[in-house]
N, C-alpha and C positions, 0 to 999 in steps of 0.2 A: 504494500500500500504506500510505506513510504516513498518508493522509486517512481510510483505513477503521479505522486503530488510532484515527485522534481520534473517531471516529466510533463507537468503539466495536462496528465490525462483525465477527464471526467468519467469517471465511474456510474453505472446505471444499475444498480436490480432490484428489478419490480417486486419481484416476490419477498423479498424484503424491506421495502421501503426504501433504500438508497438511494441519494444521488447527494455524490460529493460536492456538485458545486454549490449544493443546499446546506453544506453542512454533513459531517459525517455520524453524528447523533450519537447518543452515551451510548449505546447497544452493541455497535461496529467492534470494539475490540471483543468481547464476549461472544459475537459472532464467530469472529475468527479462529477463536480457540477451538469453535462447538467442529467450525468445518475440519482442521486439525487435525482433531480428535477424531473425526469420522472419517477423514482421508486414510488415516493410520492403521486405525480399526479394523476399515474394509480389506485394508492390504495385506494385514496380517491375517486375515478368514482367510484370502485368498489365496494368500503364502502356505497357509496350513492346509488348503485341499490339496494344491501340488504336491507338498511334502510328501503327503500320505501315498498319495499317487504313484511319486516319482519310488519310494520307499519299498509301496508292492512289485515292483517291476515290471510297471507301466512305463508306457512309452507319454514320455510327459511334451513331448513335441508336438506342435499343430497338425504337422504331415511329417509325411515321410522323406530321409534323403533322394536323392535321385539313384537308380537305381532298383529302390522296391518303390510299392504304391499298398495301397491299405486294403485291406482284406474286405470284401464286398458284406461279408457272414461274420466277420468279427472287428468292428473299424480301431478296436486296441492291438491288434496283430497285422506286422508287416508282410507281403510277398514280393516274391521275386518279378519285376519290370521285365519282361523278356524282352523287349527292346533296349532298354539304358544298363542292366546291369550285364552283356559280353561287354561295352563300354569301357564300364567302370574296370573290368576284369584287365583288357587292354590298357589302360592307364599304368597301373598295377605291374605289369608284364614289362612294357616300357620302360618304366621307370628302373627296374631291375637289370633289362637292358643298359643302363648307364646316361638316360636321355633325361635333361631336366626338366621341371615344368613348362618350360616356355618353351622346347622341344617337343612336348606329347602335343601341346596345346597347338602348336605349327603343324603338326603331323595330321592331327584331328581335324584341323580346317581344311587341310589337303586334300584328303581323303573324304572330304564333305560328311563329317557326321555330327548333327545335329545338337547345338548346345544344350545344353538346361530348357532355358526360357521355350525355345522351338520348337523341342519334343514334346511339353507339354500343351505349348500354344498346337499343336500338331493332333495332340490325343484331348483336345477339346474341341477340336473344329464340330464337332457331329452332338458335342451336347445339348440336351433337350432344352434347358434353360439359357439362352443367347446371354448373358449375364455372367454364365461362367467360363464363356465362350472366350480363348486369351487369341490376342494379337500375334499376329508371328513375327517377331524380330526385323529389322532393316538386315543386317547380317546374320542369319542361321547356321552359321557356319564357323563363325568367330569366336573360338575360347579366348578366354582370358589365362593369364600364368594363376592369378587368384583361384580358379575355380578350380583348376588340377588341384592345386596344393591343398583344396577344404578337401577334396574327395580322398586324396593322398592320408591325409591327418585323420580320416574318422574311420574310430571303433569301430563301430556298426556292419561295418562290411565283412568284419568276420561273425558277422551272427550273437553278437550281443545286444542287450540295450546298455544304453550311457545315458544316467540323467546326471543332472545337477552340473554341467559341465563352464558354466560359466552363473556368478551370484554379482549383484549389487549391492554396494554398502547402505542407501538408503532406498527410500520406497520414490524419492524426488530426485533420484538421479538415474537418467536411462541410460550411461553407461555400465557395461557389463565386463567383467572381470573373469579372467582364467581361473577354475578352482585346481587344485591341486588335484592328484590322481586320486591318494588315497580319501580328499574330501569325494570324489564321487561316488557313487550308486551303479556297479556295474551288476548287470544278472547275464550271464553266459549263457547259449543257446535256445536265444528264443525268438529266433526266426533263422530261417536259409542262409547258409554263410556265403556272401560272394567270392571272395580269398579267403585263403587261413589265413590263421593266426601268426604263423612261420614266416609267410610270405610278407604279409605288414610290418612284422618287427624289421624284416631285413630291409626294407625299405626304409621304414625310419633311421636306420644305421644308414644305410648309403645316402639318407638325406642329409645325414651331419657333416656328410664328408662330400663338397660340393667338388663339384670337377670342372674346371672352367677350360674352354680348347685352346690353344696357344697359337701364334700367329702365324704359325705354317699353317692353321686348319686339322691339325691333328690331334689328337686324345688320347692321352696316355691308356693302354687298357688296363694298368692295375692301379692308376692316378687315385688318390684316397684310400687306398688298402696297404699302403708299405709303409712298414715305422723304420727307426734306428732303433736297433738294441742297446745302443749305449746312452744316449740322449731322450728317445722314444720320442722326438716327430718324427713328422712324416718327410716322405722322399718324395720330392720335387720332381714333376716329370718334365726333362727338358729335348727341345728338338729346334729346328729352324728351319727354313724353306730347301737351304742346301745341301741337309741330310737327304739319304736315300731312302731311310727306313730304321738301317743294321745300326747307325750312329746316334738313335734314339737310347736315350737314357734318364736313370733315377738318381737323383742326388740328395742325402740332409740338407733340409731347412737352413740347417744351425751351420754347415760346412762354407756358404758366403765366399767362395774364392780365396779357402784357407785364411780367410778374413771372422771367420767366425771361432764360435765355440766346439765344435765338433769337425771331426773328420768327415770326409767325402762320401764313406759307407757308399760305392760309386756300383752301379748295376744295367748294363744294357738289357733296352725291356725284351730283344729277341733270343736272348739267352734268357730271361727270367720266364720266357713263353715257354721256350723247350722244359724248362724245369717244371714250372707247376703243371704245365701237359702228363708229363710222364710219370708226376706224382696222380694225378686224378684219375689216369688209367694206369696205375696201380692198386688204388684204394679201391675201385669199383670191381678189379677184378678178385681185388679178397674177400669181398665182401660177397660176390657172386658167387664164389666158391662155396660156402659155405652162409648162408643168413642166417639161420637159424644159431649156429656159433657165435658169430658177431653180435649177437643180441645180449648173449648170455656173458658175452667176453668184456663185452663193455658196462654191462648193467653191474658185473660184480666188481669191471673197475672203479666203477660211480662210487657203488654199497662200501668197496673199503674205504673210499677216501671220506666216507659220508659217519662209520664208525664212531670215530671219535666225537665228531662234534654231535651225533644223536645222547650218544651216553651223559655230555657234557647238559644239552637242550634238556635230557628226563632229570637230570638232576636239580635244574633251575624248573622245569615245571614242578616238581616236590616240592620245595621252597616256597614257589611261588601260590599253590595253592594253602599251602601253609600259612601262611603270611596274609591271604584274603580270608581265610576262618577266623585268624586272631582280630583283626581288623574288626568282625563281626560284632563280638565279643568286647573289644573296647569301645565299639559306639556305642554297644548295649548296656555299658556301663557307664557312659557318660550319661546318658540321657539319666537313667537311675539319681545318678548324684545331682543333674539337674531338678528334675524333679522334689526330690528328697530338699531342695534348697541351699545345698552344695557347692554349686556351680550355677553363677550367673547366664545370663544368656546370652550375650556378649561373646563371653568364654568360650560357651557350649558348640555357640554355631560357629564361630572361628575355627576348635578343633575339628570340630566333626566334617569340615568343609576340607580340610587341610585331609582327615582321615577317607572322606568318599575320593578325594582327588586320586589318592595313591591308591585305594581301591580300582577306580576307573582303569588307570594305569596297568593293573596285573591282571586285571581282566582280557588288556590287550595283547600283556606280551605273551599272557596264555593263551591267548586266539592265535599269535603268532608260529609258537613252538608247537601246540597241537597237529600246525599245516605243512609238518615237515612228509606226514605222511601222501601229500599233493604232488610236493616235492616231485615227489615218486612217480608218480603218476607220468609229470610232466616230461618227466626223463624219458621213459616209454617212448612219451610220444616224441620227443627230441629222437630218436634212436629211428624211428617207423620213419620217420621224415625223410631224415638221412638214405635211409634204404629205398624208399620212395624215388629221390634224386636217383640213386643210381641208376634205377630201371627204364628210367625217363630217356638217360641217356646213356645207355643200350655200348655205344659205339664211338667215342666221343675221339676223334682224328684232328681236331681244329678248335683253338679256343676263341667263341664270341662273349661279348662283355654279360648277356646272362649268365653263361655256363660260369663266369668267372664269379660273377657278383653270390648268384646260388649257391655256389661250393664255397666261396674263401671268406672266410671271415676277418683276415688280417694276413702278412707277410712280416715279418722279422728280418731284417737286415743286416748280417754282424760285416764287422769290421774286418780287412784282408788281412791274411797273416801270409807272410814271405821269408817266413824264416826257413823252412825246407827249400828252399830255390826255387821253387813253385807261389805263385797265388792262387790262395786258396779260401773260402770265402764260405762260411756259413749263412742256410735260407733256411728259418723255421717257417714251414705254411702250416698256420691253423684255421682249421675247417668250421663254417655253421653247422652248428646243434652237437658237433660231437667235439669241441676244443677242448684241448690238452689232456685226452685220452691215452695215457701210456700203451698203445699199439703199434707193433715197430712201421707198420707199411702209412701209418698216419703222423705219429707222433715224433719221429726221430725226422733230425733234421737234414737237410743235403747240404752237403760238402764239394761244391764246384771248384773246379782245378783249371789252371790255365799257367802257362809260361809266364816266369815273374816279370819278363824283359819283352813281352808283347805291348804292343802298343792299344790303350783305351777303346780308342775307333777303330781297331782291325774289327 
């Protein structure tokens, strides 16, 4: 109100009798509180339906992403779009491929397929109701980088719901804020998954690791996947128009033209191609030999390394339920001495506030340690994944930036050693879903050799 007086604005409501340039009457501030207070009110009812909502493992969204569309028979249940989500799946795959958003999103206009807005401006044309009937787009064909990356980022596509994913601090401000992972509300498979769950995480991994092309036009194929062992960044991938190919190579971040903090840890990418090739057709052919072994071989390597720290988790869960009984018992006696006139109330609620908080707490970390037994689970499926890949590819002769992205989880870089009269140069490659598996056809490292007195660029 006060801003509208500087502002010189006349205020009119009838249903109240207002108008400021009469005068704003004793009533006006009492007004203000009543509406306030009712603004507030209503927004916390309506804060508390969603909660609930969101809470059951309801989909607390208006509609559905693109992708699915709402079930005809049940409009709390999503299905599968059979036009938009191969789509989504192709974005997905892309991206895996080594192509950033602003590459799918190029690729997709190419290929003319149809954005957001168009497909459903598209699958409304024939609606009964001309009202619901959307517009088709001046460009139908035009993604934006923005809208790859929402598709790229959400949950949902592996068949969960995600609520609560973004909160405001007040009820008067319509900005919306990122909640943390563990603030949300996830409920797992409750609709058609378009990707797993394997394939999304790796993509969020190769999204931290952006790959930009260099001004010959070419892209590293392992660019974002190789570290230094000694330093632990990453290896630069460098090249120029006047290379052929062979004289492409990886360098530490930190190495700067022996200007920096680190050594060169120096690697041509057509030798680091021969290497992780003949590692990936060797791991597919161990595992083809025998799957059923593999399974058992790895799971019991998991179970040992997992030993200790189980024995260590059952012992803090003893404790820790221990420790919530007693807990019990001293609120139980607090209130008592309260009562009795003992203990102020002041006092009372202070402790007992102090004693429910750390309650709260051991309730959580024994939800935590309980879920070791998931753990488990999950390992499984880390293991089925793997084997999965191999079968996929059957035959693998040639590495393109999927095969690379779906297998490697990282490269390790050691530093050359030329003390035998030879360069000789340690490659740890660790694998997605089975890393750092003590198996010697996975886990042990290569040892590449070369004449110490060969020249870089041969």
């Amino acid at each position: 109100m006060e801003m509208l007086r500087q502002k010189g604005v006349r205020l009119i409501a009838i249903n109240d009798g207002v108008d400021t340039e009469q005068g704003e009457g004793e009533f006006m501030p009492f007004r203000n509180i009543l509406n306030e207070f009712y603004a507030r009110d209503t927004n916390k009812k309506i804060k508390s339906v969603f909660q609930a909502k969101g809470r059951a493992g309801k989909h607390v969204a208006s509609s559905p992403p693109y992708g699915y569309r709402l079930d005809p028979e049940d409009k709390d249940h999503w299905i599968i779009d059979e036009e938009a989500a191969p789509v989504v799946k192709r974005i997905f795959d892309l991206s895996i491929d080594g192509k950033g958003p602003e590459q799918i999103a190029r690729t997709l206009e190419q290929d003319k397929v149809l954005t957001t807005k168009a497909l459903y401006a598209k699958q409304s044309a024939n609606h009964p109701d001309k009202k619901k009937r959307r517009k088709m787009p001046e460009r139908p064909y035009h993604w934006s980088e923005q809208s790859v990356v929402g598709i790229l980022e959400r949950m949902e596509y592996t068949g969960c719901t995600c609520n609560f994913k973004t909160y405001s601090k007040s009820y008067k401000l319509k900005k919306r804020i990122p909640n943390a992972v563990e603030d949300m509300c996830i409920f797992p498979d409750t609709q058609e998954a378009i990707v797993s769950q394997a394939q999304r995480e790796r993509v969020q991994e190769l999204r931290k690791n952006k790959r930009r092309p260099t001004k010959a036009e070419r892209q590293g194929l392992f660019s974002g996947l190789l570290f230094c062992a000694d330093c632990g960044s990453k290896l630069h991938f460098a090249t120029c128009k006047s290379f052929d190919g062979k004289q492409d190579h990886y360098v530490c971040a930190n190495y700067k033209s022996n200007w920096g903090t680190c050594s060169a840890h120096y690697i041509r990418e057509d030798v680091l191609r021969e290497l992780v090739l003949e590692r990936i057709q060797a791991v597919n052919d161990y595992i083809r030999q025998d799957v059923e072994g593999f399974q058992e071989e790895w799971l019991q390597c998991s179970r040992d390394a997992q030993e200790q720290s189980i024995r260590a988790d059952k012992k803090r869960l003893e404790q820790a339920k221990k420790r919530l009984s007693d807990l019990d018992l001293i609120i139980s006696r607090l209130y008592e001495d309260h009562v009795l006139g003992n203990l102020s109330m002041e006092r009372y609620q202070k402790m007992t506030a102090n004693y429910e908080a750390e309650q709260e707490q051991l309730k959580l970390e024994i939800g935590v340690i309980e879920d070791w037994v998931e753990t488990r689970e999950d390992m499984d499926d880390n293991v089925d994944a793997f084997i999965a890949l191999t079968e996929k590819y059957v035959d693998v002769t040639e590495l393109t930036p999927m095969i690379v992205n779906e297998y490697i989880k990282k490269i390790i870089v050691y530093s050359p050693d030329k003390s035998s009269g030879k360069r000789q140069q340690k490659i740890q490659i660790i694998f997605n879903f089975v890393d750092e598996v003590d198996i010697p056809s996975i886990a042990e490292p290569i040892v590449y050799e070369r004449p110490a007195n060969s020249r870089k660029t041969a």
